[in-house]
matplotlib code that plots the C-alpha trace (Angstrom):
import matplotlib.pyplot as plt

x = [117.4, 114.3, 112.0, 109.4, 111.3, 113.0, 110.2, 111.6, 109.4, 110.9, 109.9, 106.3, 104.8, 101.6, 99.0, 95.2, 92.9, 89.6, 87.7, 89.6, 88.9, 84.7, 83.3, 81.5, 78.1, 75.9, 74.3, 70.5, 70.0, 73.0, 72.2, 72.1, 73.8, 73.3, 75.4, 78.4, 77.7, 76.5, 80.1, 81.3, 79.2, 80.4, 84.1, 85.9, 89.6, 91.1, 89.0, 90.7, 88.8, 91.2, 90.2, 90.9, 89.8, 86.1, 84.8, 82.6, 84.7, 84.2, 80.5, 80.9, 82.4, 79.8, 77.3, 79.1, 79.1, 75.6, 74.9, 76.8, 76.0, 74.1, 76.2, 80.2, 82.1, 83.9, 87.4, 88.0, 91.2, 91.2, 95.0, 96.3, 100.0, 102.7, 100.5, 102.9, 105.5, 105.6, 104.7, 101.6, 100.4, 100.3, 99.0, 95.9, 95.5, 95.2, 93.4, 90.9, 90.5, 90.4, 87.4, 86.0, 88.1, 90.0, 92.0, 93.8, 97.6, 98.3, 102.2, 102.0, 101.9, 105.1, 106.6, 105.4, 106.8, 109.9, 112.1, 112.9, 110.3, 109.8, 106.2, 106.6, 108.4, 107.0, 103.3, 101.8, 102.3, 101.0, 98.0, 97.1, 97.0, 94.7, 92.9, 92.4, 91.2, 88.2, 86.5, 83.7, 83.5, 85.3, 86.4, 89.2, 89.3, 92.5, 90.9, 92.8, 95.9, 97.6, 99.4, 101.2, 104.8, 106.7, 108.8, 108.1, 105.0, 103.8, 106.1, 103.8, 100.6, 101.5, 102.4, 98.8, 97.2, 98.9, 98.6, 94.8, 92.3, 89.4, 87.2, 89.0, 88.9, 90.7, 89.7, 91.9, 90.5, 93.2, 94.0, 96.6, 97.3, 99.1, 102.3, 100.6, 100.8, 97.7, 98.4, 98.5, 95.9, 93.8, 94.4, 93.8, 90.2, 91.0, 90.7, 87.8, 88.5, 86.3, 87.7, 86.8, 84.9, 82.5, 82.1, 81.1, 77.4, 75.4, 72.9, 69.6, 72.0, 72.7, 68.8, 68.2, 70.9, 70.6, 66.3, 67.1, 69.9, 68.7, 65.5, 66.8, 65.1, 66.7, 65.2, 66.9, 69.6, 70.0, 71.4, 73.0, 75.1, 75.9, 77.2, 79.5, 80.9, 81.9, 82.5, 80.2, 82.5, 80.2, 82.5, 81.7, 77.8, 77.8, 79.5, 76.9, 74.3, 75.1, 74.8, 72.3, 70.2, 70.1, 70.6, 67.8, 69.3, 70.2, 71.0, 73.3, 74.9, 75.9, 77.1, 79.8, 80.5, 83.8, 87.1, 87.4, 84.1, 84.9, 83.5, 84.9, 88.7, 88.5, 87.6, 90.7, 93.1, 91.9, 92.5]
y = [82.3, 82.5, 79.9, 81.0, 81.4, 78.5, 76.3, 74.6, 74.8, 73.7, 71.6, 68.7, 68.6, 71.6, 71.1, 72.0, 74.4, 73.0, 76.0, 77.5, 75.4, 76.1, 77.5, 81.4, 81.2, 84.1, 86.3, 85.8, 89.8, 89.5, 91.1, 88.8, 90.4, 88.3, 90.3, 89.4, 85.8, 84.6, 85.3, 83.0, 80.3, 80.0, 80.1, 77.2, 78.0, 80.8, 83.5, 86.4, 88.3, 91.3, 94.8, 96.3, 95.3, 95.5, 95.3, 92.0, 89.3, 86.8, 87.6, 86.8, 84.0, 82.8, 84.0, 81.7, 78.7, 78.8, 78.9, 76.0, 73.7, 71.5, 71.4, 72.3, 71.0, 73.6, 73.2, 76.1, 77.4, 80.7, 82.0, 83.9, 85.0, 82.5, 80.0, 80.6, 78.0, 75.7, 72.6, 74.5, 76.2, 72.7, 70.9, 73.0, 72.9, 69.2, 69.3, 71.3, 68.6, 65.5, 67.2, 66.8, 62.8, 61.7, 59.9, 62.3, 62.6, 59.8, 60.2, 64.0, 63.5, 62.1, 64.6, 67.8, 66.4, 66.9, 69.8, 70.5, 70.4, 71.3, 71.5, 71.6, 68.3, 66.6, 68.0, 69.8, 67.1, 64.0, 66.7, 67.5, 64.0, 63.0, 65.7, 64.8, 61.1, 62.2, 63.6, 65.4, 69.4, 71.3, 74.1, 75.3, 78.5, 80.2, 83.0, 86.1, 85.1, 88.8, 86.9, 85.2, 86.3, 83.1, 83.0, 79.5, 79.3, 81.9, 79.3, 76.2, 78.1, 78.9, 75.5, 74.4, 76.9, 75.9, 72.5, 71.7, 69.3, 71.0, 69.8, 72.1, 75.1, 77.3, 80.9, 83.4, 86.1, 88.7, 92.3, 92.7, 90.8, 87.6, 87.3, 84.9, 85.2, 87.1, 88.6, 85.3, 83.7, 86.9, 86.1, 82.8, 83.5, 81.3, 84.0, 86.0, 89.2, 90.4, 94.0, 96.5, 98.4, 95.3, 94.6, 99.0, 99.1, 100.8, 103.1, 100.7, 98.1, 100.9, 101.7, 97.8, 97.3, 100.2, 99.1, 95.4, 95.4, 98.8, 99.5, 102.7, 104.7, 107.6, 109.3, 109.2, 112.6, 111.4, 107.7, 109.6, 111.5, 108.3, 106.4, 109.2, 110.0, 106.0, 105.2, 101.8, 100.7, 97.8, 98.6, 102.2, 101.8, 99.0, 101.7, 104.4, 102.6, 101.4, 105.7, 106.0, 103.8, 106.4, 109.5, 112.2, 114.4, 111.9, 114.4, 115.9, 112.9, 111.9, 115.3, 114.9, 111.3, 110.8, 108.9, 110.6, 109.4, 107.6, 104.0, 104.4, 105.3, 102.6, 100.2, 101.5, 101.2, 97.8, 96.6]
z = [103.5, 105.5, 106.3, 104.1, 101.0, 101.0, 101.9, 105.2, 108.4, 112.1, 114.2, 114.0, 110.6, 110.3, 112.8, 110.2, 112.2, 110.8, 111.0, 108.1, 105.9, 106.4, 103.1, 104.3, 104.7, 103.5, 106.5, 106.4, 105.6, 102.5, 99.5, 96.1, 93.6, 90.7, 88.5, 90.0, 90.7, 87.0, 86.0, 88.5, 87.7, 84.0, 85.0, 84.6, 85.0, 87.3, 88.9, 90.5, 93.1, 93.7, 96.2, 99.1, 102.7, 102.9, 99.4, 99.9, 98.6, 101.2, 100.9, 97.2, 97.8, 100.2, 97.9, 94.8, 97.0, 98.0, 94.1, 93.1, 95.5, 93.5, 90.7, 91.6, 95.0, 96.7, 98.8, 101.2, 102.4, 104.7, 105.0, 107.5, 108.4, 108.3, 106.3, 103.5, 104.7, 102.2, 104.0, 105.9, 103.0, 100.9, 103.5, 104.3, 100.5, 100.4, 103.4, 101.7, 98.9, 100.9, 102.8, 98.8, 98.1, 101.1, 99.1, 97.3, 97.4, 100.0, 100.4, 100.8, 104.7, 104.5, 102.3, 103.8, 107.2, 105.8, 106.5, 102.4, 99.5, 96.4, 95.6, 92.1, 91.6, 95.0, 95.8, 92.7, 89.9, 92.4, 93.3, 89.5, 88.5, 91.6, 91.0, 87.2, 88.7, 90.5, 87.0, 89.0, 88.9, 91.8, 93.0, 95.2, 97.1, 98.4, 100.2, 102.0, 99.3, 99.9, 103.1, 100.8, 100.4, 99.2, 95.9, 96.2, 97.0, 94.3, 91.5, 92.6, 92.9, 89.4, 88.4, 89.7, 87.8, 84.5, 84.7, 86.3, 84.8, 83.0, 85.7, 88.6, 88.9, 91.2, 92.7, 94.6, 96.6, 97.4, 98.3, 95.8, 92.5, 92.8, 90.9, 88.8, 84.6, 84.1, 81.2, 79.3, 81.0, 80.1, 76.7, 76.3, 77.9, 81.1, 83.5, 85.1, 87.4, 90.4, 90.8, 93.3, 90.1, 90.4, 93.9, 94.3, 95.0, 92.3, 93.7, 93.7, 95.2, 98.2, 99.1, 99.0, 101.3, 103.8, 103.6, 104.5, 106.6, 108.6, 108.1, 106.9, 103.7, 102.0, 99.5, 95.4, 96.1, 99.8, 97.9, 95.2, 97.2, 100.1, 96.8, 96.0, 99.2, 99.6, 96.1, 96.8, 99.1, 100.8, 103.9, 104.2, 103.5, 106.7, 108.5, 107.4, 108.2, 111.6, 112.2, 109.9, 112.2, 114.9, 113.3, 113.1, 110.4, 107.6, 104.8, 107.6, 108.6, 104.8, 103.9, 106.6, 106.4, 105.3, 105.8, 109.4, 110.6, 113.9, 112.3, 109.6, 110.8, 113.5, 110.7, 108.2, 111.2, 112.0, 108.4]

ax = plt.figure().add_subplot(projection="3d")
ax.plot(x, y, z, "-o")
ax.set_aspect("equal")
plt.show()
């Protein structure tokens, strides 16, 4: 069994990298998007943000933050590949809340130095009820989640979600749905979803951004037609406008944009 399903890790207990745990800030030309953010403030349980590469959900997530910063605490996690390893993916969750209450969990160092867990007997209980302690509203964001290929992993994030205090509430940005039980969760009206649908720039969102971000005006068919050829992707407008910028012919330019534009395929090969 490998190490990543079975939850052992070789070796020194997790070293944190610090800078992924710092909540995204939102670039000084971003666009506000209030429509999307409003949902986010009133959730109070799980938030899913699920779409592809490049559909804005780290900006939304900056965006969110920004927000609630008066009223909501946030605790940041940035995953990348091979943080799902039980004892590193733990640990740069508690990591993440001790940056809010350093206090919390205080034997988890010792047991995710260990070379056998279980989460959900030895981390996720202790964590829940530490986490029910501190009373104040917070939030806890597992960002880039698709990474995550753990059976065991997936059971405890699960195990969180079912069991956190009303006053937590946890949001997972992802490429691809977590194997999570959404369906119930749905249901019971304890889950709000971010899809790729909502994150698609309507066509007043497009000239704002392309005006703000590029100086770059287009006239009502000229927008119509960018929002069609790139579906809103937030991605794909970026990469039109960075052409846009120095293009003579804009109505030229958009009619051939497409998926084999130069930007755009170095960006979808990248990803």
């Amino acid at each position: 069994m490998s190490p990543s399903a079975s939850g052992d890790v070789p070796g020194n207990p997790p070293t944190v990298v610090r800078t992924k745990l710092v909540p995204p800030i939102p670039a000084e030309d971003h666009l506000d998007r209030p429509k999307l953010v409003e949902p986010l403030l009133a959730a109070h349980h799980l938030v899913i943000v699920s779409a592809p590469a490049g559909w804005g959900k780290t900006s939304l997530l900056a965006a969110w933050h920004a927000a609630e910063r008066e009223r909501r605490r946030f605790a940041f996690v940035r995953l990348a590949p091979g943080d799902d390893l039980v004892p590193v993916f733990w640990t740069y969750v508690i990591e993440a809340l001790r940056s809010l209450d350093p206090a919390l969990v205080p034997g988890a160092d010792v047991v995710l130095g260990r070379p056998h867990i279980d989460p959900v007997r030895e981390i996720v209980p202790a964590l829940v009820n530490d986490l029910a302690a501190i009373g104040d509203p917070i939030v806890l964001v597992l960002d880039d989640y698709h990474v995550v290929n753990s059976a065991v992993v997936h059971e405890s994030v699960g195990h969180l979600v079912d069991n956190l205090p009303p006053a937590v509430g946890l949001v997972i940005a992802t490429r691809s749905d977590p194997p999570l039980s959404l369906g119930r969760l749905r249901a019971s009206g304890d889950l709000v979803e971010i899809r790729a649908r909502h994150l698609a720039f309507d066509e007043v969102e497009t000239a704002m951004f392309l005006r703000k971000r590029f100086s770059v005006e287009l006239d009502g068919a000229a927008i119509q037609q960018l929002c069609e050829r790139t579906e809103g992707w937030p991605a794909g407008l970026q990469l039109a406008g960075i052409s846009l910028g120095s293009e003579d012919d804009p109505q030229s330019f958009i009619e051939r944009f497409a998926g084999d534009d130069r930007n755009v395929a170095d960006y979808l090969v990248g990803e």
